[in-house]
MARBA-78871 format. One record per residue (C-alpha): residue number from 1; residue in three letters; x, z, y. Coordinates in steps of 0.1 Angstrom, whole numbers, plus 5000, padded with zeros to 4 digits. Example, Ala and Ser with C-alpha at 12.3 -4.5 7.8 and 13.67 -1.06 7.14 Angstrom:
// MARBA-78871
{node 1, ala, {5123, 5078, 4955}};
{node 2, ser, {5137, 5071, 4989}};
// end
This chain:
// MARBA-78871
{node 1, unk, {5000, 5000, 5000}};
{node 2, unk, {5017, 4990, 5034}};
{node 3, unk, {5014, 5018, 5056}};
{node 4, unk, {5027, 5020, 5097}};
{node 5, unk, {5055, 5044, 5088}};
{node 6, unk, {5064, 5014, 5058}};
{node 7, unk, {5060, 4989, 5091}};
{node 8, unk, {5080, 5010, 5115}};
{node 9, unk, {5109, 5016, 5088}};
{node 10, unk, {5109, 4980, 5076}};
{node 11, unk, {5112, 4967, 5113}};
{node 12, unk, {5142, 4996, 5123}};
{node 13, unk, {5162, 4986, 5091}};
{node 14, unk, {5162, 4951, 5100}};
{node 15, unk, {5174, 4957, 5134}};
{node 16, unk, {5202, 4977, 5121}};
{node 17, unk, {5212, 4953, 5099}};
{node 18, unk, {5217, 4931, 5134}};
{node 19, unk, {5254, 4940, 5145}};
{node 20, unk, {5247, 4943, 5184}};
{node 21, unk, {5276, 4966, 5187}};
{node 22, unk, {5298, 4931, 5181}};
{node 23, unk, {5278, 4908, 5203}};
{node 24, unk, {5276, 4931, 5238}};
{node 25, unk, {5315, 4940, 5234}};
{node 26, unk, {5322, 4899, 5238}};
{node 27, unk, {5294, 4895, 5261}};
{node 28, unk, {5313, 4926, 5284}};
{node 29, unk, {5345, 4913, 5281}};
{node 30, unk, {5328, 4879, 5298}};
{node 31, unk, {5316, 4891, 5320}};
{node 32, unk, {5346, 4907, 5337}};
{node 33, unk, {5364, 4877, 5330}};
{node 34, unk, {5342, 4860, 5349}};
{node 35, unk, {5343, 4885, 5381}};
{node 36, unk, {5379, 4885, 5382}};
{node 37, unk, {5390, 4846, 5375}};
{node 38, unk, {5367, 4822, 5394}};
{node 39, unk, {5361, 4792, 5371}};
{node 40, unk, {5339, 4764, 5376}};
{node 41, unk, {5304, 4770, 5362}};
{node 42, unk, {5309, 4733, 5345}};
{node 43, unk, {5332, 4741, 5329}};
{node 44, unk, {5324, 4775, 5312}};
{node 45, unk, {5292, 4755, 5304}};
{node 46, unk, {5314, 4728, 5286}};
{node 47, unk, {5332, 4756, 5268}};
{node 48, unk, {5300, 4772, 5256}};
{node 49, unk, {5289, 4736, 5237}};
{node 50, unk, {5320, 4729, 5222}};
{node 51, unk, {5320, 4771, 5210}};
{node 52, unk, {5287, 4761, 5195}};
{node 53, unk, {5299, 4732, 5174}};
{node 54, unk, {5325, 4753, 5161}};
{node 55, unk, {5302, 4780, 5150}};
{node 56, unk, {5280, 4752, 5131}};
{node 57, unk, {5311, 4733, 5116}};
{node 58, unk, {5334, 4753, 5108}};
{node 59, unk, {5333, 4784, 5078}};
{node 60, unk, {5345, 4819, 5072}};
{node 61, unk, {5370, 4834, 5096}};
{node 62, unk, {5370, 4803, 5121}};
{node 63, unk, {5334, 4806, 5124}};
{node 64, unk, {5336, 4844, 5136}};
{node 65, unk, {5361, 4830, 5160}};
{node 66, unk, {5341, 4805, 5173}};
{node 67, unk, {5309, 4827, 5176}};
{node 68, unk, {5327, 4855, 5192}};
{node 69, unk, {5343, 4826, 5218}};
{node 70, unk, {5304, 4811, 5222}};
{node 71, unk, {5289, 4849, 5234}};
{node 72, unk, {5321, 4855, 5257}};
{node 73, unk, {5315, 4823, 5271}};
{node 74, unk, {5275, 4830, 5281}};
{node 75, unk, {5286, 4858, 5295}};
{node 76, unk, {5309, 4843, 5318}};
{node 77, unk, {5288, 4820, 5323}};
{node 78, unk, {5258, 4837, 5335}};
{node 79, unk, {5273, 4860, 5357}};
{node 80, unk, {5291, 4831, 5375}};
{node 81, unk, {5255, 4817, 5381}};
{node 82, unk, {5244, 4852, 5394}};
{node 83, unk, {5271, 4847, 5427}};
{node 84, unk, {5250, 4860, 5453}};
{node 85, unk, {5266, 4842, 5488}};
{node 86, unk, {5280, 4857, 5518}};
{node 87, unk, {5266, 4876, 5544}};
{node 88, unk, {5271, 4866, 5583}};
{node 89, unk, {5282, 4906, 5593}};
{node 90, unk, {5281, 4914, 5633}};
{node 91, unk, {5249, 4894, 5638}};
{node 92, unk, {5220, 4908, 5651}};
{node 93, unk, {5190, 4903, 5629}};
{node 94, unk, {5155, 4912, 5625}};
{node 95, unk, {5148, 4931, 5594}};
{node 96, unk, {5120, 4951, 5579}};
{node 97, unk, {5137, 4978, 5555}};
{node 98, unk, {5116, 4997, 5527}};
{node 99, unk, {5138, 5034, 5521}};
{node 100, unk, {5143, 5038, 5489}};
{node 101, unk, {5158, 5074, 5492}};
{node 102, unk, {5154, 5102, 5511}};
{node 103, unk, {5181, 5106, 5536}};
{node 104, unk, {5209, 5132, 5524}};
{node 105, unk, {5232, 5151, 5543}};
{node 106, unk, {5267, 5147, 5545}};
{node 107, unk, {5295, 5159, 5570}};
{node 108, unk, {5279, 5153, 5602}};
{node 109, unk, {5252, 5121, 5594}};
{node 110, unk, {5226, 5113, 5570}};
{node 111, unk, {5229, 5084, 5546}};
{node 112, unk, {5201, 5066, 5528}};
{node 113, unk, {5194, 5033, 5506}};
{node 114, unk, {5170, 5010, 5517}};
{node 115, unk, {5158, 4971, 5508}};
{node 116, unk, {5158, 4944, 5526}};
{node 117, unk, {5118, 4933, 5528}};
{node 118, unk, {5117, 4908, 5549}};
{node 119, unk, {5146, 4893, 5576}};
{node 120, unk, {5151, 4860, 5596}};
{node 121, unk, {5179, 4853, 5572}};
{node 122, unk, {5158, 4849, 5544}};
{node 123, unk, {5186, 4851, 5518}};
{node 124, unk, {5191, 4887, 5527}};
{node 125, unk, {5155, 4894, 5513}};
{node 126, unk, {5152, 4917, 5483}};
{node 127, unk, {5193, 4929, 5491}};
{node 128, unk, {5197, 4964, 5500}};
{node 129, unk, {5218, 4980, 5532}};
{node 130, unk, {5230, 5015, 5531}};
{node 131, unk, {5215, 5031, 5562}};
{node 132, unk, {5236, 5057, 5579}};
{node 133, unk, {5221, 5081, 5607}};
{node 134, unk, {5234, 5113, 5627}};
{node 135, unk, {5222, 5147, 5618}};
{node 136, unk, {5189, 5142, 5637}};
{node 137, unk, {5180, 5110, 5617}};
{node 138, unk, {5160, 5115, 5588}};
{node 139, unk, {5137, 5095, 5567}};
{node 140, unk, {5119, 5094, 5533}};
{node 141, unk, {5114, 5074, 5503}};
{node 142, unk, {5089, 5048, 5510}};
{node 143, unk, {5090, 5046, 5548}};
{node 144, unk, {5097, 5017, 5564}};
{node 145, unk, {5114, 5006, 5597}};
{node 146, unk, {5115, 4973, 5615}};
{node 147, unk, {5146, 4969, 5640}};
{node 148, unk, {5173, 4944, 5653}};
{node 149, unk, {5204, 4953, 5642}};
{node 150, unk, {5238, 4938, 5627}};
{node 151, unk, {5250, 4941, 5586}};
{node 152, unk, {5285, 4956, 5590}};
{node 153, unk, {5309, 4953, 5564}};
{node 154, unk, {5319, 4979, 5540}};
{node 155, unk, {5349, 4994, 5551}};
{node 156, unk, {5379, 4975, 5536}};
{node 157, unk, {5407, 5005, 5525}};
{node 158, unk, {5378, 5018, 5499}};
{node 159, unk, {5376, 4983, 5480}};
{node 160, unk, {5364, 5000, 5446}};
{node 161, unk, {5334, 5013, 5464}};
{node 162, unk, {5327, 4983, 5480}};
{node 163, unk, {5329, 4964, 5451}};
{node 164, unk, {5308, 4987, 5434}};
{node 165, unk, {5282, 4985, 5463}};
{node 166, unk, {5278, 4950, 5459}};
{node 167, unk, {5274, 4947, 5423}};
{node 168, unk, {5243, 4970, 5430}};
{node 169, unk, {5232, 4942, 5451}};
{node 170, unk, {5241, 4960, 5484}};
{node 171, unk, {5255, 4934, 5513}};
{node 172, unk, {5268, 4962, 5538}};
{node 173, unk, {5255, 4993, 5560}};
{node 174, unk, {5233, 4995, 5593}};
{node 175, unk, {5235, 5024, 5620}};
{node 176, unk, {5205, 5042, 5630}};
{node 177, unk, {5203, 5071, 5654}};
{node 178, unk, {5175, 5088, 5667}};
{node 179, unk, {5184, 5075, 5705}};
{node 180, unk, {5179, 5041, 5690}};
{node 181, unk, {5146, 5019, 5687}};
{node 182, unk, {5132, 5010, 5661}};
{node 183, unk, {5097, 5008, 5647}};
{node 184, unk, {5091, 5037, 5623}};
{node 185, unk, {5059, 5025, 5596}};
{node 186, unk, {5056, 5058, 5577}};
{node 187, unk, {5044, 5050, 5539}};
{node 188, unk, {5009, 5042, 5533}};
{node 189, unk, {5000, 5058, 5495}};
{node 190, unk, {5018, 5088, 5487}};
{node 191, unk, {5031, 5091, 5454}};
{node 192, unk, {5033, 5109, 5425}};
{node 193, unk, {5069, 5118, 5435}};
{node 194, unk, {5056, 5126, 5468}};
{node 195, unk, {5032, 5150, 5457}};
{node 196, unk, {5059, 5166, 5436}};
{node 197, unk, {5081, 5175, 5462}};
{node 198, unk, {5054, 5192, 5488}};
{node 199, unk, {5041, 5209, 5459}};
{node 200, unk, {5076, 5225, 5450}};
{node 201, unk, {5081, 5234, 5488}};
{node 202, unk, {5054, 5250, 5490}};
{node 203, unk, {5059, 5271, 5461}};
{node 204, unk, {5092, 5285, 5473}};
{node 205, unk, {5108, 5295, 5505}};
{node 206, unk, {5138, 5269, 5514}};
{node 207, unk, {5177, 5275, 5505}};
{node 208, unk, {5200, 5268, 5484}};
{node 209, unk, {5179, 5273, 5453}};
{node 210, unk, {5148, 5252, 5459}};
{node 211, unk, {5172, 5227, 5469}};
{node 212, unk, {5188, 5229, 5436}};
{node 213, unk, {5154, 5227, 5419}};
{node 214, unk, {5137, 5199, 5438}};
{node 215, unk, {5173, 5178, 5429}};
{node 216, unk, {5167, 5185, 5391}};
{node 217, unk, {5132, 5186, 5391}};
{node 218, unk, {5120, 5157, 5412}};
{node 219, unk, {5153, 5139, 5419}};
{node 220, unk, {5149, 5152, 5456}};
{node 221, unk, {5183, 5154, 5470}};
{node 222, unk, {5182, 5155, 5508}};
{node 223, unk, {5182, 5193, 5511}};
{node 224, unk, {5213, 5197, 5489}};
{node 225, unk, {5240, 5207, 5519}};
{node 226, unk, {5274, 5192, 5519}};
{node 227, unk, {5292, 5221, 5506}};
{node 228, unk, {5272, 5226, 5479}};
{node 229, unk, {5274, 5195, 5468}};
{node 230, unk, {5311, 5199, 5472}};
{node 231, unk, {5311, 5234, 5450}};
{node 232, unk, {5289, 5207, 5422}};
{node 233, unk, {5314, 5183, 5423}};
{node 234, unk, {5345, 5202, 5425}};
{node 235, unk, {5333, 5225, 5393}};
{node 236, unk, {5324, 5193, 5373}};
{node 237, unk, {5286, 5192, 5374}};
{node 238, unk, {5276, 5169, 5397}};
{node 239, unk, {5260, 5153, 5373}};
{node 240, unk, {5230, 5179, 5375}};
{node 241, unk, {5220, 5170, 5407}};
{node 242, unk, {5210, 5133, 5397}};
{node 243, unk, {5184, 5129, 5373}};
{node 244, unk, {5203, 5101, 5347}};
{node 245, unk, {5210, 5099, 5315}};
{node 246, unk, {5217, 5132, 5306}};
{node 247, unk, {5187, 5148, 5317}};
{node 248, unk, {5167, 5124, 5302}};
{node 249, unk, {5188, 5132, 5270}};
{node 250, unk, {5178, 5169, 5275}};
{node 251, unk, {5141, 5157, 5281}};
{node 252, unk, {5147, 5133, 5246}};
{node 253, unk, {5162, 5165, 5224}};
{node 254, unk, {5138, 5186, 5235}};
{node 255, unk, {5106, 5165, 5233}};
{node 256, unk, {5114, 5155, 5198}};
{node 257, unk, {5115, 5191, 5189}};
{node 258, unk, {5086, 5201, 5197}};
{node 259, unk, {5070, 5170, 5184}};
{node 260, unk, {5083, 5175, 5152}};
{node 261, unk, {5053, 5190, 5135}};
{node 262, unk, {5037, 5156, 5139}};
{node 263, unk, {5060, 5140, 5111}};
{node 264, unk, {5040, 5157, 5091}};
{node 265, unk, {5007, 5141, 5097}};
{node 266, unk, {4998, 5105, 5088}};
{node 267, unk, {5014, 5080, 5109}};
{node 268, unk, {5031, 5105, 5124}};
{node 269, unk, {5062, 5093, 5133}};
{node 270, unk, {5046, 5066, 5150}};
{node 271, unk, {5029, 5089, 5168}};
{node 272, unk, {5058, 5110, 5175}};
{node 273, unk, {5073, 5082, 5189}};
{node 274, unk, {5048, 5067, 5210}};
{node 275, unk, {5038, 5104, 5228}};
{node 276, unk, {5080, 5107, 5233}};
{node 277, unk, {5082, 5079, 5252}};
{node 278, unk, {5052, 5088, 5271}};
{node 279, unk, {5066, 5120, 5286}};
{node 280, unk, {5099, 5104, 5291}};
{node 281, unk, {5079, 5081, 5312}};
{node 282, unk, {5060, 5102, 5329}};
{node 283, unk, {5091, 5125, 5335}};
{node 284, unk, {5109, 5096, 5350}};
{node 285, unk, {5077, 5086, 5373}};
{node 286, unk, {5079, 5122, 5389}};
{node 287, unk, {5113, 5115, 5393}};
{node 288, unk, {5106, 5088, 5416}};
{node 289, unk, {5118, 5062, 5392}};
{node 290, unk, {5150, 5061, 5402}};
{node 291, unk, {5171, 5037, 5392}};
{node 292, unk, {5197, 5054, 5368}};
{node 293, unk, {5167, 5071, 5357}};
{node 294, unk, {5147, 5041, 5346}};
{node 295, unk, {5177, 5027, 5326}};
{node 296, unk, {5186, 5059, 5309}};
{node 297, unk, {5145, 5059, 5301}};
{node 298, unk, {5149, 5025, 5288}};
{node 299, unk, {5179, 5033, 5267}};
{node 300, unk, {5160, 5064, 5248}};
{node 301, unk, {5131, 5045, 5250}};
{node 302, unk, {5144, 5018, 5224}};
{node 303, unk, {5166, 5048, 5208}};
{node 304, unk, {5131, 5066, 5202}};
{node 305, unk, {5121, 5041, 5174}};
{node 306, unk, {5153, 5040, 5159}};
{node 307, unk, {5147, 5075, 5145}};
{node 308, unk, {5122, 5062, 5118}};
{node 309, unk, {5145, 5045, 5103}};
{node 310, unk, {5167, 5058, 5071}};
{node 311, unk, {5203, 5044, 5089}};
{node 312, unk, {5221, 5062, 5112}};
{node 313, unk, {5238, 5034, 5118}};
{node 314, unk, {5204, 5022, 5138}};
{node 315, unk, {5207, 5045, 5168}};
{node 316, unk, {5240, 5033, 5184}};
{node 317, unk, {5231, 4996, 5172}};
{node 318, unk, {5201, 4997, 5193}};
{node 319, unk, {5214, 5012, 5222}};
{node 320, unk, {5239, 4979, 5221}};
{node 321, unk, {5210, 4959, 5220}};
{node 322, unk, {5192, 4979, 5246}};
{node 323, unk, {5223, 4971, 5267}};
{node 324, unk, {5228, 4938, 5256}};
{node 325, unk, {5196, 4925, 5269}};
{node 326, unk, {5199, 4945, 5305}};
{node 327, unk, {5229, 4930, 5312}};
{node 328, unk, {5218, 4892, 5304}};
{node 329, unk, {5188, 4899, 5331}};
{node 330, unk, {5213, 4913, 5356}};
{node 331, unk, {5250, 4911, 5347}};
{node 332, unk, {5261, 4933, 5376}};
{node 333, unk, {5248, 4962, 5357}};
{node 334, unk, {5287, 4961, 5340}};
{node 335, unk, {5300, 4972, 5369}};
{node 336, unk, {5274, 4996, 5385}};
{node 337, unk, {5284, 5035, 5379}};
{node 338, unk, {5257, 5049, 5371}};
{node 339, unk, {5251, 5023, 5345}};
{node 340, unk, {5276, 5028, 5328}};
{node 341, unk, {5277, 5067, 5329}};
{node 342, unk, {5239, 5068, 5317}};
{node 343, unk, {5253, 5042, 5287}};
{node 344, unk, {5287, 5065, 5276}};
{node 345, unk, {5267, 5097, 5280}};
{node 346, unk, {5235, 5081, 5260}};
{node 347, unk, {5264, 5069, 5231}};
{node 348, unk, {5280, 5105, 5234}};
{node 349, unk, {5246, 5122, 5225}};
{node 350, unk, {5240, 5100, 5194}};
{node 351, unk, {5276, 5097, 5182}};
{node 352, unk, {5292, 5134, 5187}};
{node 353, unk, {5262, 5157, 5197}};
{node 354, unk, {5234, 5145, 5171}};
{node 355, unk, {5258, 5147, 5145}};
{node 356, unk, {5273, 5182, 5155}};
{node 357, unk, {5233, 5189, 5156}};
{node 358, unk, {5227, 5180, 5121}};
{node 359, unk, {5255, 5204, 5112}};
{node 360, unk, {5251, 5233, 5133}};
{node 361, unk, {5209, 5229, 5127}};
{node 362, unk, {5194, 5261, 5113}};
{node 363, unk, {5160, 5272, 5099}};
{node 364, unk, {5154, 5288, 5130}};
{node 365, unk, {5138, 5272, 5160}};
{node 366, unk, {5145, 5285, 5187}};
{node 367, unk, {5183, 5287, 5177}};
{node 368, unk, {5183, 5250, 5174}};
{node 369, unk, {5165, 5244, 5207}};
{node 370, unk, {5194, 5263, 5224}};
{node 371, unk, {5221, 5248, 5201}};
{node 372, unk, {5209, 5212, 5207}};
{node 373, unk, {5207, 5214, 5244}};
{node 374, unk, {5243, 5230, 5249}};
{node 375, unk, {5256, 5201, 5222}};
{node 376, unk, {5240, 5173, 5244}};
{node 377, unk, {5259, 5188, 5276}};
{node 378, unk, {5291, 5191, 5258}};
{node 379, unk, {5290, 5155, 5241}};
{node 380, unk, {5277, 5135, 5275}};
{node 381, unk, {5299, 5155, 5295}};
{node 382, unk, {5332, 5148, 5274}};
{node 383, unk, {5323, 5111, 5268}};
{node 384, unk, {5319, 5105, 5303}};
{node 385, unk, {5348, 5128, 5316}};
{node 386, unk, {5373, 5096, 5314}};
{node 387, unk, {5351, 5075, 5337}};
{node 388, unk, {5343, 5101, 5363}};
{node 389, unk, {5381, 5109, 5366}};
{node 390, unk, {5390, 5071, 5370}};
{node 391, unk, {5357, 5066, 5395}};
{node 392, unk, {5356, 5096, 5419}};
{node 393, unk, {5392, 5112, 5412}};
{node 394, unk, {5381, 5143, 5397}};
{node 395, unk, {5390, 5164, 5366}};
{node 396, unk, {5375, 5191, 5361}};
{node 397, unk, {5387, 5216, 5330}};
{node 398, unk, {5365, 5242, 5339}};
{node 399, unk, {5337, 5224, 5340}};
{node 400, unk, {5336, 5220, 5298}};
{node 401, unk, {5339, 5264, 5300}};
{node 402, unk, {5308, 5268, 5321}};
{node 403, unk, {5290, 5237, 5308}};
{node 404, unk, {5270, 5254, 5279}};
{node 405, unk, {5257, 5285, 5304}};
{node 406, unk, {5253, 5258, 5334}};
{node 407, unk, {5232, 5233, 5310}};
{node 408, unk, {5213, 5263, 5292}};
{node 409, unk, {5199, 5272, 5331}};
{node 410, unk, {5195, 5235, 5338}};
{node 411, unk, {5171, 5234, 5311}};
{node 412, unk, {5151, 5262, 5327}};
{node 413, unk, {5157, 5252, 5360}};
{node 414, unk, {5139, 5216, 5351}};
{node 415, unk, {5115, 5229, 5326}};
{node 416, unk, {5102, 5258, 5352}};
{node 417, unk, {5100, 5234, 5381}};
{node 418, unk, {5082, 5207, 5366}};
{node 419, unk, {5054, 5238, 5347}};
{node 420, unk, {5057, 5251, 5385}};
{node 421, unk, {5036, 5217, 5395}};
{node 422, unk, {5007, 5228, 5379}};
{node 423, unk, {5013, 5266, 5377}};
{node 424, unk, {5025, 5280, 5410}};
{node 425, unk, {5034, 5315, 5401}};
{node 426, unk, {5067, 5299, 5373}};
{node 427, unk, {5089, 5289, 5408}};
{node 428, unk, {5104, 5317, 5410}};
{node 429, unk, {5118, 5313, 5376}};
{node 430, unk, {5132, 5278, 5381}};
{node 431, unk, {5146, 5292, 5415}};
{node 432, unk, {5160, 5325, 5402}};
{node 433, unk, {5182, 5300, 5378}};
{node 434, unk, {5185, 5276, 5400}};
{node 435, unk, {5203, 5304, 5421}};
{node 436, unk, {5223, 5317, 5390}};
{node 437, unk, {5233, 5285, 5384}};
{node 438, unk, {5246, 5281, 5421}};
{node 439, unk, {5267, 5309, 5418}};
{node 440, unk, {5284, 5298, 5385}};
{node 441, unk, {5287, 5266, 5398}};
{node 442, unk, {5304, 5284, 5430}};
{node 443, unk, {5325, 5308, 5413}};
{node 444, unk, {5341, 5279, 5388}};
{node 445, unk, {5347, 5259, 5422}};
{node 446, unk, {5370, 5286, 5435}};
{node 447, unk, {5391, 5291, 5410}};
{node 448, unk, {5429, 5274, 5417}};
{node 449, unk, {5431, 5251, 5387}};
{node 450, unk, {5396, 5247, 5373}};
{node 451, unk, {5396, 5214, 5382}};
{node 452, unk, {5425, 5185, 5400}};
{node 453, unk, {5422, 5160, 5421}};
{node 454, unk, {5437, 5135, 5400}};
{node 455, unk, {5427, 5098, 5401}};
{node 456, unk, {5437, 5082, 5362}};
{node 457, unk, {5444, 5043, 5366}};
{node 458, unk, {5416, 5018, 5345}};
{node 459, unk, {5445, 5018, 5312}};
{node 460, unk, {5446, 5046, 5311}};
{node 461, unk, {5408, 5055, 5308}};
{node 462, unk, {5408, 5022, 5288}};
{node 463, unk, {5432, 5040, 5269}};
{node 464, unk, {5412, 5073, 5263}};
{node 465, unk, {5387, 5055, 5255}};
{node 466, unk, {5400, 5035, 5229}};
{node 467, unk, {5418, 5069, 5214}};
{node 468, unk, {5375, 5082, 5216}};
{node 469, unk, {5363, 5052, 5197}};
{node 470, unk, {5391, 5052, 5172}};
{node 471, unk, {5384, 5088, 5161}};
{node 472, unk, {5345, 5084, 5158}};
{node 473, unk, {5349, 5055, 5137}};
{node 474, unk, {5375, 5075, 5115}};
{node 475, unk, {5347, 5101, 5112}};
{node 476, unk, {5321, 5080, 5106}};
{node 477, unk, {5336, 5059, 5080}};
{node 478, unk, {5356, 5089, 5061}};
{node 479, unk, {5318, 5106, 5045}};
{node 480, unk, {5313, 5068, 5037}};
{node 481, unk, {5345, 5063, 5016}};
{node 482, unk, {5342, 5095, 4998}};
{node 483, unk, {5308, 5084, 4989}};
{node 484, unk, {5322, 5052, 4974}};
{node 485, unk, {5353, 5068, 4959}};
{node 486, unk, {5324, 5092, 4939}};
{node 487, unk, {5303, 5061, 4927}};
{node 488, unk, {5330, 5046, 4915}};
{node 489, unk, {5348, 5080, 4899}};
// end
C-alpha cells in the first residue's frame, strides 16, 4: 500500500542519490572565475557547447572532466550576463527611495538601506543606495522619501566592502540630514513586523535590554548603541544581534522537538514537516523578512524534508541543491556575507552539531533541548569563525567560552520576546536575560586577550577551510569503512 511517508521517503532518497555537493562546488568556482578574469560572454558560450559534446562523446573519466568543465563554464557564464553597468556618481537625480531598514546608530550618524523605486535614470531602478544621516536623521522600514540628490561612490581605501556592496546590488551611498529637503511619505500598511516592535516597546521600559530583545526578537536594530554593539562584536557574538541563519537554526532544532510526538501519528512526518516550515515562516515574517533571514529560511526549508528520508547523506546534499539553485537566479549571492555565513553556519549545524546531537541525545527531554541548542551555537559559530576573521578582522577566543551560556539566554531571550507578543506580562523575562546576557557579553569584551584584532588573508581561510572539510569527510567515511570491513569479515 503506498502511503505519504512511502512518497516523501521515496522522493528524499532520490534526491540524495543526486550529487549536488559536486555540481555547486564547479558552478562556485565559475563563478569567481568569471568576476575576477573578464572574458567575452561569446566565448564562455562557445566553451559551454564544445563542454557538452565532450560529455556526450566521450566515456568514463573524460566524461567527468568534461561535465565538470560544462557546469564551471555556465557559471561563468551566467554571471558574466548578470554585469549590472555603471553608475554616473556626482549627478543630481530625482529618486524615490523605499527604506528597507530602520536607521541604526553609529558614531555620530545613522545609516540605513533603501531601494531605488523609481529615478530619471531608469537603470538605477530596483538598485539599492545606503542612506547615511546625522544623529537627528532617522527613519523606518517601509518609509519612503522623494529628493534630488547625487549617488557617491563608495569610498575607495575599503575596496572589500565595496565590492561586497555591490554584489548586494548596491551602486553607492546618499547624504540626508534633517536640515535637508526632502519629501518624507511615511508607510501606508503597517506590518506584521511593525506591530511587533510597538508591541515590544510597549511592554518594557527602553535601554539596553529591550534593545537587545527587539534585535533578537524582531530583527529591530536601531536602538542597539554603538558601544554595545562594539562589546557584541569584540566578544564574538555579533551574530546575535542579526536574525540569520543561526537563529533560524535555533528556531529549526527546537521546533522539530517539540513536533516530535507527531511522528507518531499517521502521516506524521509529513505533517511534521509542513507545520515546521510554517513557523519558520511565520518566524521569519515577524522578523521583517530580512534578507539573510529569508535565505537561511529557504535553506531549512528544503533541509526540513530531508529529514524523512533514511540517508544522512540527504541533509548536506540538499542544502547544495538549495544553494545551487539560488545562486543560478542571482550569482552575486557568492559573494554576499551574509550568504555565505547563513550557508557555512546551516552546513556546520548538520555536519558537526546534528551528529554530536545524536550522540550526546538522552531519554530525557529537556536535557536534549538544552544540549541541542548549546551544540547548534558551538558548531555554526566554529564553522563560520574562519570567515568572520577574514571579513571583519576579528577573532574572538573567548567567544567559544561564553557561547554555550550566551546561546542558552539567547534562546530565552527570543522565545520570551516573541510569547511577550501575545502575553505581556513574559517581557520582563526576555529583558531580565537579555540584560544577563549584556553583561556577559560585556565582561568577555573586557578582558585583554579574549579576542585579537587579527585580519587572516583569503588562503589562509581557504586553508582552514580545507583542513574543516578534510576532517569531516575522514569522520564521516571512517563509521562507513568499518561497516564494510564487518560485512566482509
Amino acid at each position: 500500500m503506498i502511503t505519504m511517508r512511502g512518497i516523501s521517503e521515496n522522493i528524499a532518497n532520490r534526491i540524495a542519490k543526486i550529487p549536488m555537493a559536486m555540481v555547486v562546488v564547479p558552478f562556485a568556482l565559475g563563478i569567481f572565475f568569471a568576476d575576477a578574469v573578464e572574458v567575452p560572454v561569446w566565448l564562455l558560450f562557445l566553451a559551454c557547447v564544445v563542454s557538452l559534446v565532450g560529455v556526450i562523446t566521450l566515456t568514463k573519466w573524460w566524461q567527468n572532466c568534461a561535465l565538470f568543465a560544462m557546469i564551471f563554464m555556465v557559471g561563468s557564464l551566467l554571471h558574466s550576463v548578470s554585469y549590472r553597468g555603471e553608475v554616473e556618481y556626482g549627478k543630481p537625480l530625482d529618486m524615490l527611495l523605499k527604506i528597507e531598514t530602520s536607521s541604526a546608530e553609529r558614531k555620530g550618524y545613522t545609516s540605513a538601506e533603501a531601494e531605488i523605486k523609481s529615478c530619471e535614470d531608469g537603470s538605477l531602478n530596483d538598485r539599492k543606495v545606503v542612506v547615511w544621516g546625522d544623529s537627528l536623521t532617522h527613519f523606518r522600514a517601509g518609509d519612503r522619501i522623494r529628493l534630488t540628490t547625487p549617488i557617491r561612490p563608495f569610498r575607495a581605501e575599503r575596496e572589500q566592502y565595496a565590492r561586497l556592496m555591490h554584489h548586494r546590488g548596491f551602486v553607492g551611498s546618499i547624504s540626508v540630514n534633517h536640515r535637508a529637503t526632502y519629501e518624507y511619505i511615511p508607510a501606508e500598511k503597517r506590518t506584521l513586523h511593525d506591530w511587533a516592535v510597538e508591541r515590544l516597546q510597549g511592554a518594557m521600559a527602553e535601554g539596553n535590554g529591550r534593545a537587545i530583545v527587539l534585535a533578537m526578537a524582531t530583527g529591530e536594530r536601531s536602538e542597539i548603541s554603538p558601544e554595545l554593539r562594539q562589546h557584541y562584536s569584540a566578544s564574538g557574538a555579533s551574530h546575535l544581534l542579526a536574525v540569520s541563519g543561526l537563529h533560524i537554526g535555533i528556531a529549526f532544532m527546537l521546533i522539530n522537538i517539540l513536533l516530535l510526538p507527531l511522528v507518531l501519528l499517521r502521516y506524521g512526518n509529513l505533517l511534521r514537516s509542513v507545520l515546521a516550515i510554517a513557523l519558520i515562516w511565520l518566524y521569519v515574517w515577524l522578523c521583517g523578512m530580512s534578507p539573510s533571514a529569508v535565505r537561511a529560511a529557504i535553506m531549512f526549508s528544503f533541509l526540513q524534508f530531508s529529514l524523512s528520508s533514511l540517508r544522512e547523506y540527504a541533509s548536506i546534499n540538499i542544502l547544495a541543491g538549495t544553494a545551487f539553485v539560488m545562486l543560478a537566479l542571482n550569482s552575486h549571492l557568492l559573494f554576499d556575507i551574509s550568504f555565505q555565513l547563513s550557508f557555512i553556519a546551516v552546513a556546520g549545524i548538520i555536519l558537526w552539531g546534528m551528529q554530536l546531537y545524536c550522540i550526546c541525545a538522552s531519554r530525557f527531554k529537556i536535557v536534549n533541548i538544552i544540549v541541542g541548542i548549546i551544540l547548534v551555537g558551538i558548531a555554526s559559530t566554529l564553522a563560520t569563525m574562519p570567515l568572520v576573521a577574514n571579513t571583519f578582522s576579528t577573532v574572538s577566543l573567548v567567544g567559544i567560552l561564553i557561547n554555550p551560556v550566551v546561546i542558552l539566554l539567547a534562546n530565552i531571550v527570543v522565545l520570551s520576546g516573541i510569547l511577550a507578543l501575545a502575553l505581556p506580562f513574559t517581557a520582563p523575562m526576555a529583558e531580565l536575560a537579555a540584560e544577563w546576557q549584556n553583561r556577559i557579553v560585556e565582561w568577555a569584551a573586557s578582558l585583554p586577550y579574549g579576542h585579537f584584532d587579527i585580519t587572516i588573508s583569503d588562503a589562509m581561510m581557504w586553508a582552514i577551510y580545507a583542513l574543516f572539510t578534510t576532517i569531516t569527510l575522514s569522520l564521516w567515511l571512517l563509521p562507513k569503512r568499518e561497516k564494510e570491513q564487518k560485512i566482509e569479515g
